[in-house]
C-alpha positions in Angstrom: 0.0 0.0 0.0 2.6 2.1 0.9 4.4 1.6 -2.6 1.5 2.4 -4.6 0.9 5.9 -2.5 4.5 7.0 -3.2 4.2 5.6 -7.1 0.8 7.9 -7.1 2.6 11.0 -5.0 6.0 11.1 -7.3 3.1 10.5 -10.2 1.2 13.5 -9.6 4.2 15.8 -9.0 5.4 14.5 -12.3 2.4 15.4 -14.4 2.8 18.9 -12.2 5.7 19.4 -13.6 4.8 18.7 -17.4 2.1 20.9 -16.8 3.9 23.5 -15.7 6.2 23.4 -18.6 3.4 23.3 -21.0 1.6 25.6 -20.1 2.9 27.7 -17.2 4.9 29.8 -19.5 1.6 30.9 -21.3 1.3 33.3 -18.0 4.7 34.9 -17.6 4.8 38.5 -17.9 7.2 40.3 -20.4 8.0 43.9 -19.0 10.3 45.6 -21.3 12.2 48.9 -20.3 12.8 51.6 -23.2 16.6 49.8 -23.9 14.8 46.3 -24.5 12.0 47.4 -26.3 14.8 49.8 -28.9 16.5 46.7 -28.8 13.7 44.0 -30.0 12.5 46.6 -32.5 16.0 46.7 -34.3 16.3 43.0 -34.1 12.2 41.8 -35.0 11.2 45.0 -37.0 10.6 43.4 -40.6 11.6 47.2 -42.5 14.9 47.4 -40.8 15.8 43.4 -41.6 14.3 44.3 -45.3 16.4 47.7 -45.6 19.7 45.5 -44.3 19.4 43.2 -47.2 19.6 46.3 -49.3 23.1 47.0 -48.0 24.0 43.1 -49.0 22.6 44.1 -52.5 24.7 47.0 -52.6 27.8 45.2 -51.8 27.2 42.5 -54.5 27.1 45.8 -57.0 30.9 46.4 -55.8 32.0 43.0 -57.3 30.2 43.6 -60.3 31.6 47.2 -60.6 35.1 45.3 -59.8 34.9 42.5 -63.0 37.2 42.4 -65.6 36.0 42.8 -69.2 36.2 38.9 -70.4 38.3 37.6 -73.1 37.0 36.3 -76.3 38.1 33.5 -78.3 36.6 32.1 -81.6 37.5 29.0 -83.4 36.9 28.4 -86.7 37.8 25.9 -89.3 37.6 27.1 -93.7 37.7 25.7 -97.0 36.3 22.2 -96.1 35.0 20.1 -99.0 32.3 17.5 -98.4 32.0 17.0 -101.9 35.2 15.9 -104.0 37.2 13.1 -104.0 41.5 13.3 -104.2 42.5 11.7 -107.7 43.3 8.2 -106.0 39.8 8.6 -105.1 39.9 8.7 -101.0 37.2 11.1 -99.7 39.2 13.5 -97.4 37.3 16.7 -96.9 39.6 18.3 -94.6 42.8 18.2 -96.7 43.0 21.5 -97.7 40.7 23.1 -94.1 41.9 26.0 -92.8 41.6 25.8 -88.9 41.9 29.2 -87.4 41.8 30.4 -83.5 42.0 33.7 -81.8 41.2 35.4 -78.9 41.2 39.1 -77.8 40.9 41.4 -74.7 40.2 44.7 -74.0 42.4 46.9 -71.8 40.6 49.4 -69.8 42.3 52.6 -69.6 42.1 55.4 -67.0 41.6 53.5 -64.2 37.7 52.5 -65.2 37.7 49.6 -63.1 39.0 51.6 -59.9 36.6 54.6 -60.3 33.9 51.8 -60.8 34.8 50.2 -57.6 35.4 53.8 -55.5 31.4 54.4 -56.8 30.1 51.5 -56.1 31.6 51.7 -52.4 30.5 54.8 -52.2 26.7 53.7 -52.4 27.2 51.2 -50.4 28.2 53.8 -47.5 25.1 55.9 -48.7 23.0 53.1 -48.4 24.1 52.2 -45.3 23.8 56.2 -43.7 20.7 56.5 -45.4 19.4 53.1 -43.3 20.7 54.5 -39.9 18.3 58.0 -40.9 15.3 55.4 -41.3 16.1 53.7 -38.2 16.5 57.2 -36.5 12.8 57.7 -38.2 11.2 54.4 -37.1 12.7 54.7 -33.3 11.3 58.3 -33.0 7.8 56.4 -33.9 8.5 53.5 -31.2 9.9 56.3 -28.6 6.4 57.7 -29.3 4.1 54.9 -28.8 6.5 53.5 -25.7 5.9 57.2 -24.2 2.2 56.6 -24.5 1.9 53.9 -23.2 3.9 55.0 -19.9 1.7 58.0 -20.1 -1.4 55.7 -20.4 -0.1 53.8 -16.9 0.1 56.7 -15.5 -3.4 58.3 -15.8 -4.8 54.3 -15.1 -2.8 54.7 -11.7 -4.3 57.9 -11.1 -7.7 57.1 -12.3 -7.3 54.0 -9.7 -6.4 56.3 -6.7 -8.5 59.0 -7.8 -12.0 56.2 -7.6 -10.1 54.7 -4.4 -10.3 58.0 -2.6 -13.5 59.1 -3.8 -15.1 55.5 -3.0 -13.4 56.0 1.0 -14.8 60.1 1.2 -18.4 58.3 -0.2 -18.3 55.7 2.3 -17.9 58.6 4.8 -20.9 60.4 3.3 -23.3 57.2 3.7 -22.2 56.9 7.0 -23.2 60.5 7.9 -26.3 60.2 6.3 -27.4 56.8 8.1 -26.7 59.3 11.0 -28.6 61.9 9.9 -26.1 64.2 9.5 -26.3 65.5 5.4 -29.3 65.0 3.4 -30.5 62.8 0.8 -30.1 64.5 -1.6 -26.2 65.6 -0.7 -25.7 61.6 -0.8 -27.0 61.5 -4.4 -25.3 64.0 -5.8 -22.0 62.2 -4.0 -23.2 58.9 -5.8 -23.8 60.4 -9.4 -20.0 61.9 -9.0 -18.5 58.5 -8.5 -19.9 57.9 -12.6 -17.1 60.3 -13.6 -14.4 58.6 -12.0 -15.4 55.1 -12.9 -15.1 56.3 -16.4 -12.0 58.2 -16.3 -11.0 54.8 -14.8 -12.9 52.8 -17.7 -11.1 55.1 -20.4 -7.7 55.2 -19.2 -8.2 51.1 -19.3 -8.8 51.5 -22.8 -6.0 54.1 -23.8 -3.7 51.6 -22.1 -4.9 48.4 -24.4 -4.8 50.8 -27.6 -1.2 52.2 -26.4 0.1 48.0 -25.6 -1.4 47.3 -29.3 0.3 50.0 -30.5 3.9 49.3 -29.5 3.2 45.6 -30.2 2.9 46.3 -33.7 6.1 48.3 -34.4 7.9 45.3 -32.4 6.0 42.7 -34.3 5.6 40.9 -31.4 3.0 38.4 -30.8 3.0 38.8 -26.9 -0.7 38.3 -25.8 -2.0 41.5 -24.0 -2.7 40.5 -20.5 1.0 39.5 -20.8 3.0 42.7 -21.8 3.6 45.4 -19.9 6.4 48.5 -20.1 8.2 50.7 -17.8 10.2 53.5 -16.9 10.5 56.5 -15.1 7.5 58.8 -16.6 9.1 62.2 -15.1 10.8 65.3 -17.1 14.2 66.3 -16.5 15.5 70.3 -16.4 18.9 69.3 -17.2 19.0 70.2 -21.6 22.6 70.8 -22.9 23.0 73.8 -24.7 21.7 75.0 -27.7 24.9 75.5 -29.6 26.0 72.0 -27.9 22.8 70.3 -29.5 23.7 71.9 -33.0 27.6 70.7 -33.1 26.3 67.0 -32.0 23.6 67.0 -35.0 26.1 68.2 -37.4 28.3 65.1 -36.3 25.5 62.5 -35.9 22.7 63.2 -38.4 22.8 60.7 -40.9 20.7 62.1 -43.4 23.1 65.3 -43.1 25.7 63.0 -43.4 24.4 61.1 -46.5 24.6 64.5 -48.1 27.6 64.8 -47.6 28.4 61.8 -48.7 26.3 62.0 -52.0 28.8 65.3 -52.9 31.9 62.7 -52.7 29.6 60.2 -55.0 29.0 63.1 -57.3 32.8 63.9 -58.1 33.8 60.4 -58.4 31.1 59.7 -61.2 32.5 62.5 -63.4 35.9 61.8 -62.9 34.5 58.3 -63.9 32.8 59.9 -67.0 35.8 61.6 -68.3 37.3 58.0 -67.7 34.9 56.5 -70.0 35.5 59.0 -72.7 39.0 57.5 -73.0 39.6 54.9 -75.6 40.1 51.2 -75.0 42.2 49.4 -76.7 41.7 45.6 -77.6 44.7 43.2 -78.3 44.4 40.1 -80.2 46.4 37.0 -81.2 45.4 34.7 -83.7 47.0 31.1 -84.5 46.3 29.4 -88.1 47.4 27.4 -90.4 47.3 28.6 -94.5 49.0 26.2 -96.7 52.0 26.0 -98.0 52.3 27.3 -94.2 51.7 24.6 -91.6 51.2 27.1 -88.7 51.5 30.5 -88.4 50.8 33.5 -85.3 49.0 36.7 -86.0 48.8 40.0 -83.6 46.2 42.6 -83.9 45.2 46.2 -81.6 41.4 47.2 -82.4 42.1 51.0 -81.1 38.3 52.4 -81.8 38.3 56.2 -83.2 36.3 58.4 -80.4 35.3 61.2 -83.4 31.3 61.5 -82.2 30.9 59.5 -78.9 33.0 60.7 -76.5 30.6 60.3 -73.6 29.5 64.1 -73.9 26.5 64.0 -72.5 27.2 61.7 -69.0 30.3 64.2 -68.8 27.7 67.1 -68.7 25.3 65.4 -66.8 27.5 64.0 -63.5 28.9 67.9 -63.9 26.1 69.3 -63.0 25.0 66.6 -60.6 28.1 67.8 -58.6 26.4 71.2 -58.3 23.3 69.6 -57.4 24.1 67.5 -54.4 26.6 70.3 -53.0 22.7 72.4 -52.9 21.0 69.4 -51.5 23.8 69.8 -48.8 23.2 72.9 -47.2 20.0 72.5 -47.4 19.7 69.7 -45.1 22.7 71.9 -43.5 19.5 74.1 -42.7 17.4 71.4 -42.1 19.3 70.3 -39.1 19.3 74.0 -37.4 15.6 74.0 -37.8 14.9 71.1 -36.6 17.3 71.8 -33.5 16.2 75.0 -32.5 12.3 74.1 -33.2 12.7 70.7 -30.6 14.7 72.8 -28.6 12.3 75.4 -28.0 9.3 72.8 -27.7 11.5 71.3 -24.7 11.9 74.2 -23.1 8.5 75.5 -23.2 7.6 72.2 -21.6 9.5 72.7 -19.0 8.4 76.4 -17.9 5.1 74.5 -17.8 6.1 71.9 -15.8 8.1 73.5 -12.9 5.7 75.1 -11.1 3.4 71.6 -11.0 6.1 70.5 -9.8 7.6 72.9 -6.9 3.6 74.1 -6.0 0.6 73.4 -8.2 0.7 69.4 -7.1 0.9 69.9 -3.5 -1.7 72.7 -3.5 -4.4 71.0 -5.0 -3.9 68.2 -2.9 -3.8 70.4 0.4 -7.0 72.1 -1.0 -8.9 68.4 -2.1 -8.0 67.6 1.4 -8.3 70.3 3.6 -12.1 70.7 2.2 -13.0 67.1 2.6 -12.0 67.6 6.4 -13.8 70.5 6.4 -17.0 69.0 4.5 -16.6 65.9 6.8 -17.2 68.0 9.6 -20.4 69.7 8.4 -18.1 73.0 7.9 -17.6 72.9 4.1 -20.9 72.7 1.2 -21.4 69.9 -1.0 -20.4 72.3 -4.0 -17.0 73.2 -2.3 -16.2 69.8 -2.0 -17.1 69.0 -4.8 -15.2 71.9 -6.8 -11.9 70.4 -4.6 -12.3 67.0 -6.1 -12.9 68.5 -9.3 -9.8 70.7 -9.7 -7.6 67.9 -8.2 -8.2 65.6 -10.9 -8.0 68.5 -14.0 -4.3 69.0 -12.1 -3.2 65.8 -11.9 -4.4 65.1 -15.2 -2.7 68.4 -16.8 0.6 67.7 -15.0 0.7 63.8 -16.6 -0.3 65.1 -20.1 2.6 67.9 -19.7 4.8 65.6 -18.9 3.8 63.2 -21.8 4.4 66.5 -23.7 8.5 66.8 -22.4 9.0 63.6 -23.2 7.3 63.8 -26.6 9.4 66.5 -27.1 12.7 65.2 -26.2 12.0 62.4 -28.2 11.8 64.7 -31.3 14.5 66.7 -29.7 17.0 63.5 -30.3 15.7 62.8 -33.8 16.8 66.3 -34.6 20.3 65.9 -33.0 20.5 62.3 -34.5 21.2 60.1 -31.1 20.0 60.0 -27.7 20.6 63.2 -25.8 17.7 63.0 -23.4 17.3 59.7 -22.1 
């Protein structure tokens, strides 16, 4: 007996385990902070891994731009007679062939090849600056929807305290009026008001879900809901570098800047690579064969072709002017990047005015007024209106100070797409 209670005992903790493994890790919570959620989006997000595999196209164009022309080589075999006989009547029809081989190759001149190569490489860095501007795009739209859905959390938990302490002041209120102390009619009112804070409660629920779905969809993660969660410190920050700081580190770290620049270098290396192909290539050939009386004989040739009309005018005209161009397409993204500075810059700032005095006064006040008239209405020394009002201009504070602060983070997170990297954590 006491065998088959310890076969069922190690049994049931056996199929505990198995079900624990199969299904257990259905229910465990992924919480990602802002460095894991920049990091699964740059490792899952299907437009960055497509955009890489256009940098592994562009390197495949270097080799091509690298090739050698090929060599030809062409046999050929004359003067073969199918039809007559020798005069001791022995069909030969290869007694008098000519067979004939040559081959050729074309030298390229002006250092083609190397220009070819130098432009090809240079695309490839272009391609590669200009995928590091639409990552710096795409993680200004995931900074975005991660700041939301912080923001989101934060009104829930203050939607949650706000119905918490409203449900512990109405509880207070029946009490009084069991004891006769308000009126009916006080109590009603006190009832009806709870409707607004079970919806703010109900709504920030649903921001929350929308803001989850959201940041679920740039990570292209399959995560259930109930099972993903974010966090970080949803708070602003007074302490902005400089202006002129912020403009020197976007002139370094802006890749779109920097693919301008880099599109100038393209530019001159394409007409020196024109003039190159104005040049003439010459094509040397040797040719073995064998012309009777003359069992075998070599032949050398140079095709040098005459450059009268084509002398690659037009792409010499064409990457000229391209130069000019791209050198304009510079400074205007030069201008770009000092707009978009001192625009973000300014946005911060004004967030932050904004913010300080929620911070240092406007917080603490309200709450000191919400609570000093609830003791007072408590105690039969405060109107239902008063009270009322309190509750009323607590919430609209709280609610302003977490959408300003949404705001500053909004706005440093545009504030490091215009500098081109993280400034403001």
């Amino acid at each position: 007996m006491r065998r088959l209670t310890g076969r069922l005992f190690i049994g049931f903790l056996f199929a505990g385990w198995v079900s624990n493994a199969v299904f257990g890790q259905s229910t465990v919570q992924k919480t990602l902070t802002w460095q894991q959620t920049r990091e699964e989006f740059e490792k899952s997000n299907p437009t960055l891994r497509a955009a890489r595999l256009g940098i592994d196209e562009s390197r495949a164009e270097e080799v091509t731009a690298y090739l050698r022309p090929n060599p030809d080589i062409t046999f050929s075999a004359d003067q073969i007679n199918l039809f007559s006989k020798n005069p001791v009547d022995r069909y030969s029809p290869f007694e008098f062939a000519l067979p004939y081989v040559s081959t050729s190759y074309l030298h390229e001149r002006a250092h083609k090849r190397e220009l070819r190569l130098q432009s090809a490489q240079q695309g490839t860095a272009i391609a590669e600056t200009q995928l590091a501007d639409q990552e710096r795009n795409l993680l200004f739209n995931l900074r975005g929807a991660f700041v939301q859905a912080l923001q989101a959390k934060a009104v829930l938990e203050l939607a949650k305290d706000n119905l918490a302490y409203f449900d512990h002041e109405l509880a207070i209120s029946q009490d009084r009026f069991k004891a006769g102390d308000i009126a009916r009619v006080d109590l009603d009112r006190l009832e009806l008001q709870r409707v607004q804070y079970e919806s703010d409660l109900q709504t920030a629920e649903v921001n929350l879900r929308t803001a989850k779905i959201q940041l679920l969809q740039l990570l292209y993660d399959k995560t259930p809901l109930g099972q993903f969660d974010v966090t970080g410190q949803f708070d602003f920050s007074e302490n902005i570098p400089s202006q002129e700081g912020l403009r020197r580190i976007a002139m370094e770290a802006r890749p779109d800047l920097k693919a301008a620049v880099q599109a100038v270098e393209k530019a001159h290396t394409d007409y020196k690579l024109a003039l190159a192909n104005g040049s003439t290539d010459p094509a040397f050939g040797m040719d073995f064969a064998r012309n009777p009386p003359i069992p075998v004989y070599i032949g050398l040739s140079v095709n040098i072709p005459l450059r009268i009309f084509d002398r690659n005018q037009g792409e010499k005209a064409r990457t000229l002017v391209d130069i000019t161009r791209n050198e304009r397409l510079r400074e205007a993204a030069e201008a770009q990047v000092f707009s978009d500075v001192d625009s973000a810059y300014a946005t911060l700032q004004h967030n932050v005015i904004l913010l300080r005095p929620y911070k240092t006064s406007y917080l603490a006040t309200a709450a000191r007024v919400r609570d000093t008239i609830a003791f007072s209405y408590q105690h039969g020394q405060a109107a239902l209106v008063d009270y009322l009002d309190a509750q009323r201009d607590y919430r609209a504070v709280e609610v302003t100070y977490l959408n300003l602060v949404g705001s500053f983070l909004n706005a440093a997170s545009q504030l490091n797409l215009a500098v081109g990297r993280e400034v403001i954590q």
